[in-house]
Kinemage of the C-alpha trace (Angstrom):
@kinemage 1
@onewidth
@group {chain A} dominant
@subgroup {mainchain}
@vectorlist {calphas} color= white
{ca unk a 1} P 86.462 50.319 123.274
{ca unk a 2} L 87.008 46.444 123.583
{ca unk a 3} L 86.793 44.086 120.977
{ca unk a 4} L 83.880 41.400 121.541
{ca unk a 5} L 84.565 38.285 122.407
{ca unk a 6} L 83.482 36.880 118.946
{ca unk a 7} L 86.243 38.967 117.370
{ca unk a 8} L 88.943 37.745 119.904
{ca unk a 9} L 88.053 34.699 118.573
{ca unk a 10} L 87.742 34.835 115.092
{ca unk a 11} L 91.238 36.768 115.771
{ca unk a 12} L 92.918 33.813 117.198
{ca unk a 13} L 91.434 31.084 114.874
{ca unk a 14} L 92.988 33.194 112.058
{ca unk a 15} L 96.283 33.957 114.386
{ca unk a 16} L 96.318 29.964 114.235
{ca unk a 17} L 96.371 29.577 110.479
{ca unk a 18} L 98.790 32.688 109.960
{ca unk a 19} L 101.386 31.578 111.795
{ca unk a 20} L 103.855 28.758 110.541
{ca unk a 21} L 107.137 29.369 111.550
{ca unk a 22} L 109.106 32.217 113.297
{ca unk a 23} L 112.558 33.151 114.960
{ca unk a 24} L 111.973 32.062 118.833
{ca unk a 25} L 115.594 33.177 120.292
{ca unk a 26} L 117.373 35.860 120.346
{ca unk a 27} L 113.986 37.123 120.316
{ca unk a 28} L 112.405 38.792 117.071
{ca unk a 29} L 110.648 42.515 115.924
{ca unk a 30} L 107.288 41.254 115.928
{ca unk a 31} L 104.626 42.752 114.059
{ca unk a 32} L 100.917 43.511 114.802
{ca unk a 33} L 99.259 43.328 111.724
{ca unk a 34} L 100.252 39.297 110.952
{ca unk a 35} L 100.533 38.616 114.870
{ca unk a 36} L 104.229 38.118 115.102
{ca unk a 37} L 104.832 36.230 111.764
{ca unk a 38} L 106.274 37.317 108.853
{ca unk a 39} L 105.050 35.298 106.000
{ca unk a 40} L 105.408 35.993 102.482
{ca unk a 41} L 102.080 34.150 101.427
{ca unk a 42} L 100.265 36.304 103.769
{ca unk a 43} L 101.822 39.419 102.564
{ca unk a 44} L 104.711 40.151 104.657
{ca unk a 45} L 107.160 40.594 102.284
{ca unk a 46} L 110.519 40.855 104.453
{ca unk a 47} L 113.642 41.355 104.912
{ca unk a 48} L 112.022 41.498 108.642
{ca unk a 49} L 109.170 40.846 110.339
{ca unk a 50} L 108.515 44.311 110.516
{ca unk a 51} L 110.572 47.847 109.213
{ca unk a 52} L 113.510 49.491 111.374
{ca unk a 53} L 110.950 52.241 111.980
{ca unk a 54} L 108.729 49.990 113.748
{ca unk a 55} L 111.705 47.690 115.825
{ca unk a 56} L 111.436 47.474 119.328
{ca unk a 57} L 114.831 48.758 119.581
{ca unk a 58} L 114.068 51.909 118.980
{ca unk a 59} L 113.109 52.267 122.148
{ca unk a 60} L 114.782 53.616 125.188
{ca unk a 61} L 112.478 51.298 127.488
{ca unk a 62} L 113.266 48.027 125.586
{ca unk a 63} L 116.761 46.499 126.915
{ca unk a 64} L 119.162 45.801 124.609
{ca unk a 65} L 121.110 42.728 123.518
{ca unk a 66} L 124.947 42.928 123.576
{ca unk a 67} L 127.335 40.531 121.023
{ca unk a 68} L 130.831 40.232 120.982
{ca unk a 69} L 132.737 39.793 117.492
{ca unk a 70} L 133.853 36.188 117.326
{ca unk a 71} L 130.822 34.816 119.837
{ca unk a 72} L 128.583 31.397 118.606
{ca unk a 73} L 124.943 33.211 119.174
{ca unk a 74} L 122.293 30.646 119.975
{ca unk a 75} L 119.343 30.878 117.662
{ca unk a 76} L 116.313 29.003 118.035
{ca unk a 77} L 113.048 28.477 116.937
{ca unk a 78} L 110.183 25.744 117.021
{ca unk a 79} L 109.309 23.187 114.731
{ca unk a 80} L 105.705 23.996 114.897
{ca unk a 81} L 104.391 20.964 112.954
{ca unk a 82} L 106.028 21.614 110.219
{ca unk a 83} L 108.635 19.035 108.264
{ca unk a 84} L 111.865 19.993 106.204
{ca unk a 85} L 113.687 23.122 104.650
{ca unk a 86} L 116.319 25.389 104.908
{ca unk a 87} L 116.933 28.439 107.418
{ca unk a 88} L 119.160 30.838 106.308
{ca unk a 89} L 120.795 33.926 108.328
{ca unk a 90} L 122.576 37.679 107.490
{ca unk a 91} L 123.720 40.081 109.230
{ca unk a 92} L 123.770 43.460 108.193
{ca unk a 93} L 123.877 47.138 110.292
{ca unk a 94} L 120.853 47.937 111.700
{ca unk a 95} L 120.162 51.248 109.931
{ca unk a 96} L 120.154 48.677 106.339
{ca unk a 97} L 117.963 46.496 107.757
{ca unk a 98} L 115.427 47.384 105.608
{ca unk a 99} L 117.257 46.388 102.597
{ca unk a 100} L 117.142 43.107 100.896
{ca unk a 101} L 120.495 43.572 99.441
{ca unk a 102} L 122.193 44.099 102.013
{ca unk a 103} L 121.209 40.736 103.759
{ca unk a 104} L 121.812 39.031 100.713
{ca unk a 105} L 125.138 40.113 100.511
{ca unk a 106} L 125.969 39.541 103.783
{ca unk a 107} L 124.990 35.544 104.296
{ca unk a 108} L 126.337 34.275 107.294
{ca unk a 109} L 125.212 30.848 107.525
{ca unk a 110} L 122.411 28.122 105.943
{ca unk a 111} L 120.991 24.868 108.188
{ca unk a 112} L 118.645 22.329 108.288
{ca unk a 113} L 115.185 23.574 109.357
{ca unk a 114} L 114.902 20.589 111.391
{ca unk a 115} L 118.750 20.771 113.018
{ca unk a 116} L 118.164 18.487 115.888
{ca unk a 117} L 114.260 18.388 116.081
{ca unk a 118} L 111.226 16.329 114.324
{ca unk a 119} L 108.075 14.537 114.714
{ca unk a 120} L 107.143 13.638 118.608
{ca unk a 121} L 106.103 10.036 117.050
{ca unk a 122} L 108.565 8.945 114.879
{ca unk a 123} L 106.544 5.938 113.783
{ca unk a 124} L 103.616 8.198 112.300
{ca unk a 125} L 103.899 7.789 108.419
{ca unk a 126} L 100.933 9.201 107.714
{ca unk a 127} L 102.518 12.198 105.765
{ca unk a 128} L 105.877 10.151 105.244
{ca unk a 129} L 108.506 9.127 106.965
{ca unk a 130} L 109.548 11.719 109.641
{ca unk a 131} L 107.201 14.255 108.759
{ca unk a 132} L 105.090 14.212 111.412
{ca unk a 133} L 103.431 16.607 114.070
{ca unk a 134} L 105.448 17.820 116.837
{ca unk a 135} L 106.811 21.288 117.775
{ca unk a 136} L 110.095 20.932 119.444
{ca unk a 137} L 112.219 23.907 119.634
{ca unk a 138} L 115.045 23.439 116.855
{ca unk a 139} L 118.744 25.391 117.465
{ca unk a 140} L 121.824 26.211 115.646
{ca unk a 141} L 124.379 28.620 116.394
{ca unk a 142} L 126.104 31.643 114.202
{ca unk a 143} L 129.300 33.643 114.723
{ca unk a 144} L 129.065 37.217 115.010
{ca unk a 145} L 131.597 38.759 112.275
{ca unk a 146} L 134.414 39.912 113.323
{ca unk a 147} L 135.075 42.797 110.661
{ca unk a 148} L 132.291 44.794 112.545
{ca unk a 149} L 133.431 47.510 114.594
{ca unk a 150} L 132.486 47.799 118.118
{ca unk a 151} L 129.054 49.914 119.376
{ca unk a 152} L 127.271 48.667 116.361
{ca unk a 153} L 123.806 48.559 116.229
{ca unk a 154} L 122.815 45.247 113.852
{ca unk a 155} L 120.526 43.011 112.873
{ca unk a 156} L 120.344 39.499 112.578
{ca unk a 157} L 117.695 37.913 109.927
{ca unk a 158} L 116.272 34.929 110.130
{ca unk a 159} L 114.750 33.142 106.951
{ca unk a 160} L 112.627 29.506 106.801
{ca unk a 161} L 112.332 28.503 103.250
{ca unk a 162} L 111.715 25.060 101.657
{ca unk a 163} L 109.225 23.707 104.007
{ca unk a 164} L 106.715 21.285 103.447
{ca unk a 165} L 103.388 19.704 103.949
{ca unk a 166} L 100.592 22.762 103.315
{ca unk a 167} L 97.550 21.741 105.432
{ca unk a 168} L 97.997 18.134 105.028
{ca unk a 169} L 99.128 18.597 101.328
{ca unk a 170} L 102.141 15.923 100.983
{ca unk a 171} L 102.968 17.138 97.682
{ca unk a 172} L 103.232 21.037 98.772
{ca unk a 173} L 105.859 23.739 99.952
{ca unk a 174} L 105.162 26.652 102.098
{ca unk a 175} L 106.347 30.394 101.491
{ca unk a 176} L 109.204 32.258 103.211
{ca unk a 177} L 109.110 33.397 106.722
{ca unk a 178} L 111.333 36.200 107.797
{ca unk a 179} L 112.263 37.473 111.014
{ca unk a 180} L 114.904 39.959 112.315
{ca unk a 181} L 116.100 40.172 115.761
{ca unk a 182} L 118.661 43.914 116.680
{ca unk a 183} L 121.500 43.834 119.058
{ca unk a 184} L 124.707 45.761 119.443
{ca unk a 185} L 128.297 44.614 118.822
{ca unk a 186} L 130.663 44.868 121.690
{ca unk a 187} L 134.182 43.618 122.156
{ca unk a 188} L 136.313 40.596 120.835
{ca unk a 189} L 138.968 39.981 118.177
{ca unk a 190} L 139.003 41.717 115.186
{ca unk a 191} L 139.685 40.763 111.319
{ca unk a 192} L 139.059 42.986 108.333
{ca unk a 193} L 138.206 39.502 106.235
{ca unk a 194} L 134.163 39.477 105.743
{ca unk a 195} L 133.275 36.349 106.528
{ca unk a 196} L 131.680 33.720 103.437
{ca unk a 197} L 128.692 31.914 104.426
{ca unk a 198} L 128.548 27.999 104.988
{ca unk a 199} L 126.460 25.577 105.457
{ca unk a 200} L 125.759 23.202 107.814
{ca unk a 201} L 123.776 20.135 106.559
{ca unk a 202} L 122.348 17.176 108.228
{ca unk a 203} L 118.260 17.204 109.816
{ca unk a 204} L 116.486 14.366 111.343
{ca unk a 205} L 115.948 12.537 107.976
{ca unk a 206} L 119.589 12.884 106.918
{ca unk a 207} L 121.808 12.873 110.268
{ca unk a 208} L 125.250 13.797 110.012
{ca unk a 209} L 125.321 14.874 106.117
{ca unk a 210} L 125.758 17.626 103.449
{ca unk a 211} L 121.466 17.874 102.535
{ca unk a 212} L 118.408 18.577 103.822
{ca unk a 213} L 115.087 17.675 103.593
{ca unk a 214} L 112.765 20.004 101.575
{ca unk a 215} L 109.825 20.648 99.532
{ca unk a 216} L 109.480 23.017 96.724
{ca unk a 217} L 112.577 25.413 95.620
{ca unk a 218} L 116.070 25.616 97.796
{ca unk a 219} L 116.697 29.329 96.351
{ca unk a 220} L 115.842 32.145 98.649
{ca unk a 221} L 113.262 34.179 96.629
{ca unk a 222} L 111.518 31.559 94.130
{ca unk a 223} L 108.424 31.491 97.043
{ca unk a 224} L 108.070 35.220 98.193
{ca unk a 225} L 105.260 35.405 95.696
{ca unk a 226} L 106.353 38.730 94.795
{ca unk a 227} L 104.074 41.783 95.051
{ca unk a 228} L 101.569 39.617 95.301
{ca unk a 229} L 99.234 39.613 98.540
{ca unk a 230} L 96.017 37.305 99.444
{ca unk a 231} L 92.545 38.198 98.642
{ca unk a 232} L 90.732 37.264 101.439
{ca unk a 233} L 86.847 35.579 101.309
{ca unk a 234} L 84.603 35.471 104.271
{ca unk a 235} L 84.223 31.866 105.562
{ca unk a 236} L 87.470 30.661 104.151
{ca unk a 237} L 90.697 30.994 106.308
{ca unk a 238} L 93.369 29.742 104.028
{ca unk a 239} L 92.384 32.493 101.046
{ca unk a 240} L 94.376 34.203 104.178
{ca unk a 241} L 97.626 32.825 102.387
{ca unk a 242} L 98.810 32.898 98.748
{ca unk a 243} L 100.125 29.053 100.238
{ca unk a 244} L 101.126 26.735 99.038
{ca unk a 245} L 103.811 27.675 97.153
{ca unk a 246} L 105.025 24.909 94.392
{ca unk a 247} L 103.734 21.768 94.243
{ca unk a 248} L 106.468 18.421 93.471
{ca unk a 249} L 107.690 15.908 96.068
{ca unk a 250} L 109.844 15.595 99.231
{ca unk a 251} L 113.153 16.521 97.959
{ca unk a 252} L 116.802 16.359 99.248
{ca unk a 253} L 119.738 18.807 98.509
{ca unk a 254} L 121.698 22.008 99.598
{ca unk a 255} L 120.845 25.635 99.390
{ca unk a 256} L 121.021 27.209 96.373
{ca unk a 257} L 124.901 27.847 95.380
{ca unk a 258} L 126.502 25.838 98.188
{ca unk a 259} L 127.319 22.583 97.580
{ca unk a 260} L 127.441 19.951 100.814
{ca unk a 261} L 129.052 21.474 103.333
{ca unk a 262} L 131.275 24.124 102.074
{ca unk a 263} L 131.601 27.736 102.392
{ca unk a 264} L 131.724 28.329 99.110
{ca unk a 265} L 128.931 28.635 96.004
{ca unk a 266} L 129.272 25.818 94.058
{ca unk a 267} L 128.141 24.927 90.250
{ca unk a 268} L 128.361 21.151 90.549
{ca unk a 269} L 125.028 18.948 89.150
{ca unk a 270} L 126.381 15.687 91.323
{ca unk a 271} L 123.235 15.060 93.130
{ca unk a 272} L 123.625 14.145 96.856
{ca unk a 273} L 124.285 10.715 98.284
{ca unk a 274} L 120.833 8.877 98.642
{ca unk a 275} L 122.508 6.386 101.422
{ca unk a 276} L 119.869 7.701 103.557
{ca unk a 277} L 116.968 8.208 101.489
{ca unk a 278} L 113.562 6.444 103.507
{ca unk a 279} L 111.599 5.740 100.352
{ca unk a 280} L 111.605 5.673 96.510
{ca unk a 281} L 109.416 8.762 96.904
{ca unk a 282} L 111.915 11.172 97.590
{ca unk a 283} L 113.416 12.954 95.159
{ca unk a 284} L 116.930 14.388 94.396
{ca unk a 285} L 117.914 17.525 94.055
{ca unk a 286} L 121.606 18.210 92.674
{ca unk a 287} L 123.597 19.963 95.446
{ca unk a 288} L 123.771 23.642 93.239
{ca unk a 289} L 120.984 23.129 90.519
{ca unk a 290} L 118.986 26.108 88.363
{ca unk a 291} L 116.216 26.140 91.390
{ca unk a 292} L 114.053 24.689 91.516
{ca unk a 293} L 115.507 21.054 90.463
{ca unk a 294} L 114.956 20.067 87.271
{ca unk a 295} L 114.988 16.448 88.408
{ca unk a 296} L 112.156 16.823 90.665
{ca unk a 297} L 109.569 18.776 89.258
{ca unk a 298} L 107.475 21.255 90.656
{ca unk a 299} L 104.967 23.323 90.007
{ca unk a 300} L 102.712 26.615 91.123
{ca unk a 301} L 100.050 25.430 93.791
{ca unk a 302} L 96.462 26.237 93.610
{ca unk a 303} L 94.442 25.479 96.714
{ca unk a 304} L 91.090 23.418 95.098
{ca unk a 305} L 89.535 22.875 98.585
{ca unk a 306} L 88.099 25.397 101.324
{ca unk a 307} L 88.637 25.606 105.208
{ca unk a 308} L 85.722 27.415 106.953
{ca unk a 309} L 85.724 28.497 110.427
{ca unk a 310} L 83.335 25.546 111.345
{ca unk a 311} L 86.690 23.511 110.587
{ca unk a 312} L 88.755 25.044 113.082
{ca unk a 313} L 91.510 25.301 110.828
{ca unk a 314} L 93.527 22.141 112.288
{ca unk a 315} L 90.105 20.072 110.983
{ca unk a 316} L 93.106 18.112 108.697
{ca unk a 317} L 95.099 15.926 110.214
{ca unk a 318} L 98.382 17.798 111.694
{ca unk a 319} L 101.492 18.753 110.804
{ca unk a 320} L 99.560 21.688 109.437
């Protein structure tokens, strides 16, 4: 039986609003039921886009990724319109993949959401400086851990967190996106140290420092919205999404527990250096504060207005 062609389209206008942000390279699970994104407002609730069970690597026909211990793995993903926040990545073996705790306690590294990407028009202000459309792919790199022994199966997840503008909203945060991508662990030098995670600041608003740019909380968790899931309503595409998440200014900081640039959690209140702050507008956040910052408040969001499939869900201006 084939779908019509008014439900391929309804389909792909609500594909359109689902879909935020999402691990490009090495490539990710997938999922049907959200189309390939794993966001928490929508329901997808992590630690990967979709269970081991359902992983494309069970699969004798799928070919499989090899690592060595020691190797810098590319990782990529696009911008997609979106401005600011953190991405953070774990590694765990693949049969606890399905286990928050284990990713949690196995951080490898947190970046910038916006690395070495931003806005294609870098003189649009309409949503602030450098927040912008554009949907440039954005990269970092993580080292595979050398403590894990060789002919592993694991699984790298992927996690966008802190990011900002909710359908035009300047004053909103998104969810959490997950995604998880399996490979297996062949070769290179060995340590039995498990590696601490670091971080790696400095985005296109703050170049070559210890912060990034972000809306909302910088603490994995605070916008998973819990068991929570969206009630959906005929006519209205964004009851699709519990988003947005909190609602407070642009913000500046670390990730939860590091401080700028080290490898280690840190309990300091010193806020970052402001040297490069665009505007009065933006707020500090300490570099290791009780999440979210109590110097920048924010709040729950409640969406008070209603986009209807006569909008074509990108009816507001972009990023979102």
């Amino acid at each position: 039986m084939h779908l019509s062609s008014a439900l391929v389209a309804a389909s792909a206008l609500i594909a359109s609003c689902a879909g935020h942000s999402m691990l490009a390279k090495p490539a990710s699970r997938g999922n049907v039921e959200w189309w390939g994104t794993c966001a928490a407002g929508a329901g997808c609730k992590g630690p990967c886009d979709s269970p081991k069970a359902s992983s494309p690597f069970n699969s004798i026909y799928n070919p499989k990724t090899y690592v060595q211990r020691g190797q810098e793995l590319d990782v990529e993903w696009n911008r997609l319109n979106h401005p600011g926040g953190f991405v953070r990545m774990a590694m765990v073996p693949f049969d606890q993949s399905d286990d928050w705790a284990s990713f949690n306690d196995n951080i490898l590294k947190y970046t910038c959401y916006e690395t070495n990407c931003g806005p294609a028009n870098s003189s649009d202000t309409t949503f602030g400086h450098l927040n912008g459309s554009g949907s440039s792919p954005c990269t970092s790199t993580v080292t595979i851990p050398k403590n894990i022994p060789d002919n592993t199966a694991v699984t790298l997840q992927w996690i966008w967190y802190g990011g900002g503008i909710y359908y035009g909203q300047v004053d909103t945060s998104f969810g959490e996106y997950y995604g998880c991508s399996d490979m297996i662990v062949v070769g290179g030098p060995t340590s039995d140290e498990k590696p601490a995670p670091v971080f790696q600041g400095g985005d296109i608003t703050y170049p070559n420092s210890g912060v990034c740019k972000y809306w909302g909380s910088n603490k994995v968790g605070d916008c998973n919205f819990g068991d929570r899931k969206p009630s959906p309503i005929d006519g209205d595409l964004l009851s699709q999404s519990l988003e947005p998440c909190m609602r407070g200014p642009e913000q500046k900081g670390a990730p939860f527990g590091m401080d700028s640039g080290s490898s280690s959690p840190d309990t300091s209140s010193e806020p970052a250096s402001d040297s490069a702050a665009p505007d009065s507008s933006v707020a500090e956040s300490p570099a290791a504060p009780e999440a979210p910052a109590t110097n920048a408040p924010v709040t729950p969001a409640t969406s008070d207005y209603v986009v209807t499939s006569e909008s074509k869900c990108l009816a507001r201006p972009s990023p979102i």
